[in-house]
N, C-alpha and C positions, 0 to 999 in steps of 0.2 A: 836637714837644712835645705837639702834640694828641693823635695819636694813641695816646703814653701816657696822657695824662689818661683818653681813654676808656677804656684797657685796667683800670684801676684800680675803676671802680665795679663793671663785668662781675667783676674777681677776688671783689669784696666779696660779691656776687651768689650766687657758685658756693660762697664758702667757708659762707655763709649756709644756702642749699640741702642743705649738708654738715654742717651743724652740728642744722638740723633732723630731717635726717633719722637722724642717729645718737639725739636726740633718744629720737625716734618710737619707736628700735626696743628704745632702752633702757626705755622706758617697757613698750613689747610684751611685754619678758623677762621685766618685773617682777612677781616672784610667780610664775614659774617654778619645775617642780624637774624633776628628771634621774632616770629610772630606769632605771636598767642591770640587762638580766634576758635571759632563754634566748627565741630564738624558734627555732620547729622548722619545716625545712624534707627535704627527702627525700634520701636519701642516693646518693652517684655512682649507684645502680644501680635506683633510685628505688622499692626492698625494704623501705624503713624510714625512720623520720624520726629524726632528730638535732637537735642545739641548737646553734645561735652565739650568743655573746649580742650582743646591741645597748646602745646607749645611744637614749634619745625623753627629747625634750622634753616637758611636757605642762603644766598648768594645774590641773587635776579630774580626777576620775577616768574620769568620763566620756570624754572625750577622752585620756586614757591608754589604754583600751578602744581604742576606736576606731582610734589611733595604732599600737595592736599589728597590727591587721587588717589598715592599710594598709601598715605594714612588712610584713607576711606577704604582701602582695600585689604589692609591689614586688619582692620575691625574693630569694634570698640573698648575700651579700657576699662569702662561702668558694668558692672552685673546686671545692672535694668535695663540694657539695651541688647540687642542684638545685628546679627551683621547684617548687613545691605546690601553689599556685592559681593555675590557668590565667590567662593573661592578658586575655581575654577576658570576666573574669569582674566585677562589680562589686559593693560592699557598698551593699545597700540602707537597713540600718538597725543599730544596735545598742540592745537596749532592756533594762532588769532591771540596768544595775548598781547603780543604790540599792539592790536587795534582793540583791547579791551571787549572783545568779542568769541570768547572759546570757543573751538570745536574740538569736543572730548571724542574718542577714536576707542572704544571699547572691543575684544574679539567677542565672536559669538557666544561664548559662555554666561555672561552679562545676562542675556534675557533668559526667564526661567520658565515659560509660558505660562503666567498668572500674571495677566494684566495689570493687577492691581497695583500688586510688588513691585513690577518693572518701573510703572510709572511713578513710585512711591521711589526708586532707586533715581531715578530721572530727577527728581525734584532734588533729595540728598545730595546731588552733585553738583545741580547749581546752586544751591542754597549754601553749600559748603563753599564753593570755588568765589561766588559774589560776595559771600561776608569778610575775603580778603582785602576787597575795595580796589583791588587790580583790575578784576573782572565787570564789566558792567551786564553781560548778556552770556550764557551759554546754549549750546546745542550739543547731546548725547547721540551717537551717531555708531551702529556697530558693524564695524568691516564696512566703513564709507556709505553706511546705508541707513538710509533713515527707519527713524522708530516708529512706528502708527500705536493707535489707542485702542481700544475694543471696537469703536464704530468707523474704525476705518482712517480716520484722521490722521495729520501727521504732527509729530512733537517736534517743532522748530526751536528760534534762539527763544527759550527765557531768563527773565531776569527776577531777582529778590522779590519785588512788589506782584508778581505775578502768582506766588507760590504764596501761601498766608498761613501760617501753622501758631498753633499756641505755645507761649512759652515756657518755660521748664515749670514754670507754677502753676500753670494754666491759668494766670489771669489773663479777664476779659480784655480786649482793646476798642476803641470808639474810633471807627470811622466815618469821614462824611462821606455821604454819595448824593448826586444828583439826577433823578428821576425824572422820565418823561411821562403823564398821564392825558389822554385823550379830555376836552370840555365835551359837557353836557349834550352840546350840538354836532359833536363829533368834526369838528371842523379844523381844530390846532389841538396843537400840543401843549400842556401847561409846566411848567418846571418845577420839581418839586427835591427841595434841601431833604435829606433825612440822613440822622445821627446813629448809626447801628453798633453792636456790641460782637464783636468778632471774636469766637473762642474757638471754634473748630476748623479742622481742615481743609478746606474747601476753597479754589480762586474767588476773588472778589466779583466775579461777574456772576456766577453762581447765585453767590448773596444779593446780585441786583435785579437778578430772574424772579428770584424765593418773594423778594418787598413788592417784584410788579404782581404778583399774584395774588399778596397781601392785601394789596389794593391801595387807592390813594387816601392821604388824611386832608384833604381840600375839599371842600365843600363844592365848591366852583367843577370839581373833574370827577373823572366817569371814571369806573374801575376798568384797566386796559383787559386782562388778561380773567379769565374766570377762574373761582376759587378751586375748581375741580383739575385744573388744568395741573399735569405731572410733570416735571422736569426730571429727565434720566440722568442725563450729564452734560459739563459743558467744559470744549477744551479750548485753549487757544495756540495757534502755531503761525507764525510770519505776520503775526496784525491782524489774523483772521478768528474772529471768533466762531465757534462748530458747537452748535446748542441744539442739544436732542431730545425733543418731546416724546411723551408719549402719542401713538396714531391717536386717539382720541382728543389730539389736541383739534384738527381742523373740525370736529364736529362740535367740540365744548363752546370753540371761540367762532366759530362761522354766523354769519348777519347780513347786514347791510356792506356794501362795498364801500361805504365811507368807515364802517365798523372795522374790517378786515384790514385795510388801511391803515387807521391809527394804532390798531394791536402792535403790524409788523412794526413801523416805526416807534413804538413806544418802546419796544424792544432794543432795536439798531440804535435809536438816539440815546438811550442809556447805557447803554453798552459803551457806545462811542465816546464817552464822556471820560474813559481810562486810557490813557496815553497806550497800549499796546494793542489797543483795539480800531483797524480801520474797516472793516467789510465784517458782514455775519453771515454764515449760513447755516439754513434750518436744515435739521432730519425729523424724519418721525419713525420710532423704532429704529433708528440707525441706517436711516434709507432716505434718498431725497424723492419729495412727492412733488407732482409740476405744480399742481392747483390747491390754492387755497382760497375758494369761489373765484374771482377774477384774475383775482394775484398770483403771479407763477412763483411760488414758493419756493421752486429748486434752481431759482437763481440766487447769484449771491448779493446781498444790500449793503452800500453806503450813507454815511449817515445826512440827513433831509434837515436841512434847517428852517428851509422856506414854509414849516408848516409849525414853526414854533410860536409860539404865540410870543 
């Protein structure tokens, strides 16, 4: 009979301990909410990033931020995906989202020196952090120090519309863009609408390099850019676009100085036609050359209206 009597206060004990503690965590939840949204991790062949979505807890938004990076850092939940940031890698800070402007704070383990990835890791975090709707622009930054690309460039704030990926289905998407094409007489610029099909990964500017090459569908204008003409890469960082030909480009497109002229600008004014784009500057091979016949090419350009028709 004793040894029940004792068994009786211990239960009251445990059930106590139990009651607290549920307590506690109800209290913890309180004022909680749930965001169910896309985080992007790299795909089986790790060519591309894709979306799953998650569900986080969070409180503010602050720590919704933060909650995303560490779910990115945790790694993906899908069997067809694979991780994105190294494991090895730790977040130092998250700062700017009161101004809807992140700066993600990564230690050096983050980059893995394969440009591709790194930069493939860069997109996955703004991509993941903007599809919050907290965030309007982010910047990937490791040990306070900025990220460069293969040619040298640096990787500033982007934002969702800057980054274009296909989606889990990979259907096509139609966007508009609007083109600048030299007239006949080489004298202005003529504006040209075209409705393109977006399926791969690649910035929109990219896509508006590839159509000037294409050439114009106006009868009325001149083709800017020759069809031989290479594009290596093209980044953009702070509003500045970084578009890198190949060296053969000043031989392909080289002419008359009113020729040399319309190319650059047909370029800059289409470029400029995307809200994150204010200034462009050329490489050839990843190098700035001075001359492009008259035109010092290794300057940087803004966009020229006075020559639009």
């Amino acid at each position: 009979m004793e040894t029940k009597k004792a068994l009786i206060p211990a239960a009251l004990i445990i059930a106590a301990v139990i009651a607290a503690f549920v307590f506690f965590t109800v209290r913890d939840d309180y004022g909680s909410q749930i965001y169910s949204g896309e985080l992007y991790f790299f795909n089986d062949t790790a060519t591309a990033i894709e979306a799953e979505t998650r569900e986080i807890k969070y409180k503010d938004n602050q720590e919704l931020a933060e909650s995303v990076i560490h779910a990115l850092m945790k790694g993906p939940e899908s069997a067809r995906h694979l991780r994105i940031i190294e494991r090895k890698a730790d977040l130092i800070s998250v700062t700017g989202v009161d101004t809807r402007n992140a700066l993600v704070n990564f230690s050096s383990e983050f980059i893995t020196g394969d440009n591709t990835k790194d930069v493939l890791a860069v997109y996955a975090v703004v991509k993941s952090l903007c599809m919050t709707h907290i965030i309007d622009s982010v910047k990937v930054v490791i040990e306070g120090k900025d990220i460069e690309t293969s040619d040298g460039s640096i990787i500033g704030y982007l934002t969702d519309q800057d980054i274009n990926l296909p989606t889990d289905a990979y259907n096509s998407e139609t966007r508009e863009l609007t083109l600048y094409f030299p007239d006949k007489e080489l004298k202005s610029l003529i504006r040209e609408a075209r409705s393109i099909k977006v399926t791969d990964q690649q910035p929109l500017a990219q896509y508006i390099i590839n159509e000037l090459i294409k050439g114009s569908e106006n009868a009325e204008a001149a083709s800017a850019l020759s069809k031989d003409t290479v594009l290596l890469s093209v980044e953009t960082a702070d509003n500045v676009c970084f578009v890198n030909f190949k060296s053969n480009f000043l031989d392909k497109n080289s002419g008359s100085a009113e020729k040399e002229k319309m190319i650059i600008f047909s370029i800059v004014d289409s470029l400029t036609e995307l809200d994150t784009i204010d200034r462009v500057q050329f490489f050839m091979d990843g190098k700035k050359e001075n001359m492009f016949g008259n035109i010092n090419i290794g300057s940087m350009f803004g966009r020229d209206e006075s020559i639009i028709r």
